[in-house]
C-alpha positions in Angstrom: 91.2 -74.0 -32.6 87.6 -72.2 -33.3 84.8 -73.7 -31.9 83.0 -75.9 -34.7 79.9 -77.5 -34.1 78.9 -79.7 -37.0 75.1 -80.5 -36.5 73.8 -81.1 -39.7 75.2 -84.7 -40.5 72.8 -87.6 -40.9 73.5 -90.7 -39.0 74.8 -93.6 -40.6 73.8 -97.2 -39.3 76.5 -98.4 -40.9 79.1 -95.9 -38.7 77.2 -96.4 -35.6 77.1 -99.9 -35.7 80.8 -100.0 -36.6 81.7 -97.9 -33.8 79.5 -99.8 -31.8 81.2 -103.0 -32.7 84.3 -101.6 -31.5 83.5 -100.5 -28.2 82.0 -103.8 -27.1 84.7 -105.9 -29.0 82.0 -108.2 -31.1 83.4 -109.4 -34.0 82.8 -109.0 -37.3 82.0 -111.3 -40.1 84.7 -110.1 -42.1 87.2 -110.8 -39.5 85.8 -114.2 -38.4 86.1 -115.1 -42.3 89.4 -113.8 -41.9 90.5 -116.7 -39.4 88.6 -119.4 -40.9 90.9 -122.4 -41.0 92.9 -122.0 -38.2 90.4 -124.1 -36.3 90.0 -127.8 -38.1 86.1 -127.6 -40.1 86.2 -123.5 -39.5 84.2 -123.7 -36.7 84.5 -122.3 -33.6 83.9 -123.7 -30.0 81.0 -122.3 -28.6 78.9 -123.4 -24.9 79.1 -127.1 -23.7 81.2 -128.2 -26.2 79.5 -127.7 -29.1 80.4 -126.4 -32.0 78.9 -122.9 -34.1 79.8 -122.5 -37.4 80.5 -119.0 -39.0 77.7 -118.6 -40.9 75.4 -118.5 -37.4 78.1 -116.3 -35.7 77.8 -113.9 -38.7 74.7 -113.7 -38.8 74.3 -113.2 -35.1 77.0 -110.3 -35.1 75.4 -108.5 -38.0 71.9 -108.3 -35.7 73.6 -107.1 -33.1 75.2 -104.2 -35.0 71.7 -103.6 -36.4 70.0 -103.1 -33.0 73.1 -101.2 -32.3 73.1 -98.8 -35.2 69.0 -98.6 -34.6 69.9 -97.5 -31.5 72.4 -94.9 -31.3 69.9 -93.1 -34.2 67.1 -93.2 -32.0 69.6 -91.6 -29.5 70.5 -89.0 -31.9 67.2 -88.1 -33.3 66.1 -87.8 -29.5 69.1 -85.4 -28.6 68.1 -82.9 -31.2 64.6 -82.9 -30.7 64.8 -81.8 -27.1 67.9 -79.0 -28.1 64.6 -77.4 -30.0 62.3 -76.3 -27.6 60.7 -74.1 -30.7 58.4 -76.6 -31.5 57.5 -80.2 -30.6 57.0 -80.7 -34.4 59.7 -81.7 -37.1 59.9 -78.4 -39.0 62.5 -77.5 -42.1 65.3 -77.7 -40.8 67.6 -74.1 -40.8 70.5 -73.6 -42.8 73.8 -75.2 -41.2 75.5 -71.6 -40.7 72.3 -70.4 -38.4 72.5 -73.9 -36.5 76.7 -73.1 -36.4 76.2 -69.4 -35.2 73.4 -70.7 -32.4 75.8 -73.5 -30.7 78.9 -71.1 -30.9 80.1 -69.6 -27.0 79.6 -65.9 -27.5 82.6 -63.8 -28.2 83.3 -61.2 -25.5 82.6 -57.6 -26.7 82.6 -54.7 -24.5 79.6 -52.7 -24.1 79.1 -49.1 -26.3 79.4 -46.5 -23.6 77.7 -43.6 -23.4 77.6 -40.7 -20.9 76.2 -42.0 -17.2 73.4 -41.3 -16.0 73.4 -38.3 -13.9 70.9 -37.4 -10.5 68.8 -34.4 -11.1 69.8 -32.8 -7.8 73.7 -34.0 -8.3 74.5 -30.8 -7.7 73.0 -30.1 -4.3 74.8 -33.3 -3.4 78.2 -32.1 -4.4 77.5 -28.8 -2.4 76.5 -30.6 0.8 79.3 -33.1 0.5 81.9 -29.9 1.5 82.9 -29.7 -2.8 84.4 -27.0 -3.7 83.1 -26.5 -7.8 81.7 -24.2 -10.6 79.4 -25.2 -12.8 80.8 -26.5 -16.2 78.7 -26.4 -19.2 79.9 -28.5 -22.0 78.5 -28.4 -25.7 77.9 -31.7 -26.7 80.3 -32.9 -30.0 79.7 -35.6 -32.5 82.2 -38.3 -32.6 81.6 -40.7 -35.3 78.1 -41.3 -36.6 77.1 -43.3 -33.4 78.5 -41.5 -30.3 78.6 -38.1 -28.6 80.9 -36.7 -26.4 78.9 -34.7 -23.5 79.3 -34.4 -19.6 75.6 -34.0 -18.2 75.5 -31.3 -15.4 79.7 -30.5 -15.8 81.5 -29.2 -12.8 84.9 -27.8 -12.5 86.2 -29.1 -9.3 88.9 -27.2 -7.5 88.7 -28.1 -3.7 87.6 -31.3 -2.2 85.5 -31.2 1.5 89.0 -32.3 3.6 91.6 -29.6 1.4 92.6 -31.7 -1.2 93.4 -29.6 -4.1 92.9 -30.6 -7.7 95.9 -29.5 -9.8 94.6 -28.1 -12.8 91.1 -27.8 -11.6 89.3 -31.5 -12.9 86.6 -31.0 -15.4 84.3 -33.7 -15.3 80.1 -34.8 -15.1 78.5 -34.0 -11.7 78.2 -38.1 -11.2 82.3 -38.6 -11.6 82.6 -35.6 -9.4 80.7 -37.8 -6.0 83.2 -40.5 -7.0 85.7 -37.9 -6.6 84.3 -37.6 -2.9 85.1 -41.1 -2.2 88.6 -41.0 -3.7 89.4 -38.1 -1.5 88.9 -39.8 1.4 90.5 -43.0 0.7 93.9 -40.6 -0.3 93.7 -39.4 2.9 93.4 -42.6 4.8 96.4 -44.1 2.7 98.7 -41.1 3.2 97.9 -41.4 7.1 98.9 -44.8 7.2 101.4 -45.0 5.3 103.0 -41.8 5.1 101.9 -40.5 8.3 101.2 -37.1 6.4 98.4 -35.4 4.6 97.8 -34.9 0.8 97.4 -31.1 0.3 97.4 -31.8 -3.5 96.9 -34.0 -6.7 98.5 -33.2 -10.0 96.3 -35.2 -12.9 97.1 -35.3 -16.5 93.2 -34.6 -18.2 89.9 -35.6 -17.7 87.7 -34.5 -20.5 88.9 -35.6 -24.1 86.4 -36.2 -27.0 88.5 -39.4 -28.4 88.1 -43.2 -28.7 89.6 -46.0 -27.3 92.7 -47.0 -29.5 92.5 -50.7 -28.7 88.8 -50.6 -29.0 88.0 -48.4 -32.3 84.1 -48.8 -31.4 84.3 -47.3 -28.1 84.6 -44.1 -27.0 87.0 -43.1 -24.2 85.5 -42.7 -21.1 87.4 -39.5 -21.1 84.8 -38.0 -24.1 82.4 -38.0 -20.8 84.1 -36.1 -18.6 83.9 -39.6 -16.8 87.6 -40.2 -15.6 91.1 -38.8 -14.7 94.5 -39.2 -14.7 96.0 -39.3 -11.5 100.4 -38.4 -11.6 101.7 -36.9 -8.6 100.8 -36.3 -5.2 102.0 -33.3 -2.9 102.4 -34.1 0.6 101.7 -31.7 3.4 105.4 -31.9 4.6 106.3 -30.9 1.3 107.1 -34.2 -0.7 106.0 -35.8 -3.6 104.5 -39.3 -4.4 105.4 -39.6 -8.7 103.6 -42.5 -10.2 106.2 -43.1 -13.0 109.2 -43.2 -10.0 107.2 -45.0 -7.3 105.1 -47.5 -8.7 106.4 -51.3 -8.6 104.6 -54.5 -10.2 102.4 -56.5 -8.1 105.0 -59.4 -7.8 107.2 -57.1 -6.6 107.7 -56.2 -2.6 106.5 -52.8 -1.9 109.5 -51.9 0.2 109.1 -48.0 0.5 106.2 -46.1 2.2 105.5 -44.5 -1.2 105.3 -47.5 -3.2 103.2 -49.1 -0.5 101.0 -45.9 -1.0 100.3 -46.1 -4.2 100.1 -49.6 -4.5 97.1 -49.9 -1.7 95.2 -46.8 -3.4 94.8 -48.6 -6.5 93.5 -51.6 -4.7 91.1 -49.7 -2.6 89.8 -47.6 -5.7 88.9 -51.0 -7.5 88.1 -53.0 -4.6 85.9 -50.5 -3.0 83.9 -49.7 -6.1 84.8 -46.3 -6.3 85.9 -46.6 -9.9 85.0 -49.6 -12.2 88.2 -48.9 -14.2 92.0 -48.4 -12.5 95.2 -48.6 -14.7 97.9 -48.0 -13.9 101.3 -48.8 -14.7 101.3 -53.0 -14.9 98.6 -52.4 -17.0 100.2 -51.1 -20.4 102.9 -48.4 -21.6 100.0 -46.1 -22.2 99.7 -45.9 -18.5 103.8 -45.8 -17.7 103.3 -42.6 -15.4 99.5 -42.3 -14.3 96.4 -43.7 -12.7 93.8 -43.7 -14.8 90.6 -43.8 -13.1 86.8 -44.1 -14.9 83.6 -45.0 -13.9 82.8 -47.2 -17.4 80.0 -49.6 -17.3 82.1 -52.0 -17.4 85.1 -53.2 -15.1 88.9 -53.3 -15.7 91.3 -54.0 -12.7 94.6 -52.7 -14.2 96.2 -52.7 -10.7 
């Protein structure tokens, strides 16, 4: 059910009292008229034995609901005047849709991305970091009349500092490229622990692609950046392979086999650790049956 908030009705003494009247169990004239009779005279016993008749009681219940109906209007009036903080004095009111749209909670929207920010000396950093890149100058595209695909300061990075090969090449802006640094490292760890080899290489399926989202029409893929890849295979020094589409299992499944364990820790480091603000993988949706898809959006999706 939407959320409704009905703020322009004018209170009623009539309703208030009535409600009132219910709460606290008073009775009403109309129901004390109701059981006139069944009491010899119609009147009703009231303190030390004497007797009220309904006329009095009536009249005493109707003030009651009076000061009751005076009061929750006072109440009401008072509520409103301190959810205005505009002014301390009664103004036109606004229309009820303004006063509607105001109350309502917020509807959550994802931020328009746009390509990141990028250090001027990114990279010197890269170089001193041990990367092994080209520089990549990308011509910035129009997509749509309100976004532009562009990579600021592109690189084209074929070696990481430890060996780690990328597999074609990755294409991507100089500030996804010092993620890339991180993300090395991590791989490393991983395949240490768990595989108790090293990862000569990393087979992804893109990086840069000037498209949108497709279940967010309004938003550019991070991709149109430069500003993620698509991790699907890893070659191990020994000579095996880790496959995403064969290896992955669901969280609520037991990672039983060193390569599922593998995977399955990378994707929580990557997220966990901040190295990428987006990680999908293969829970996440079909789209992502047989790859990691690492970004660095400005906003945060754990897809583990």
């Amino acid at each position: 059910m939407p959320f409704r908030a009905d703020l322009g009705a004018t209170p009623s003494y009539a309703s208030d009292a009535r409600v009132a009247s219910r709460l606290l169990r008073v009775p009403s004239v109309h129901s004390l008229a109701q059981t006139r009779g069944k009491i010899p005279g119609g009147r009703y016993p009231g303190r030390k034995g004497s007797w009220c008749s309904v006329k009095w009681m009536g009249v005493g219940t109707g003030l009651v609901m009076l000061c009751l109906g005076a009061w929750a209007w006072a109440s009401s009036v008072e509520s409103r005047a301190q959810a205005s903080p505009k002014s301390a004095h009664v103004q036109s009111s606004p229309p009820p849709s303004a006063l509607v749209q105001e109350a309502a909670p917020p509807a959550f929207t994802l931020p328009l991305t746009k390509a990141p920010d990028v250090p001027a000396d990114c990279r010197d950093l890269l170089r001193k970091e041990g990367m092994r890149f080209t520089p990549w100058n990308l011509r910035p595209q129009q997509l749509g009349a309100d976004l532009v695909c562009e990579a600021p300061q592109g690189v084209q990075v074929s070696r990481g500092r430890d060996g780690l090969r990328f597999q074609p090449p990755a294409r991507v802006n100089c500030a996804f490229a010092l993620r890339l640094v991180a993300m090395e490292r991590i791989i490393q760890e991983e395949a240490k622990a768990e595989l108790h080899t090293r990862v000569k290489q990393v087979v992804h399926l893109g990086t840069y692609n000037c498209r949108r989202i497709a279940a967010y029409p309004a938003l550019a893929s991070e991709h149109s950046f430069a500003n993620a890849i698509d991790l699907a295979r890893f070659v191990l020094a020994n000579g095996r392979e880790v496959v995403v589409k064969r290896d992955w299992v669901p969280a609520d499944r037991e990672a039983r086999r060193p390569a599922t364990r593998f995977l399955r820790r990378l994707s929580r480091r990557f997220f966990d650790e901040k190295i990428f603000s987006s990680v999908l993988t293969p829970s996440y949706d079909a789209h992502h049956h047989d790859h990691f898809h690492l970004d660095g959006a400005p906003y945060q999706v754990d897809g583990t």
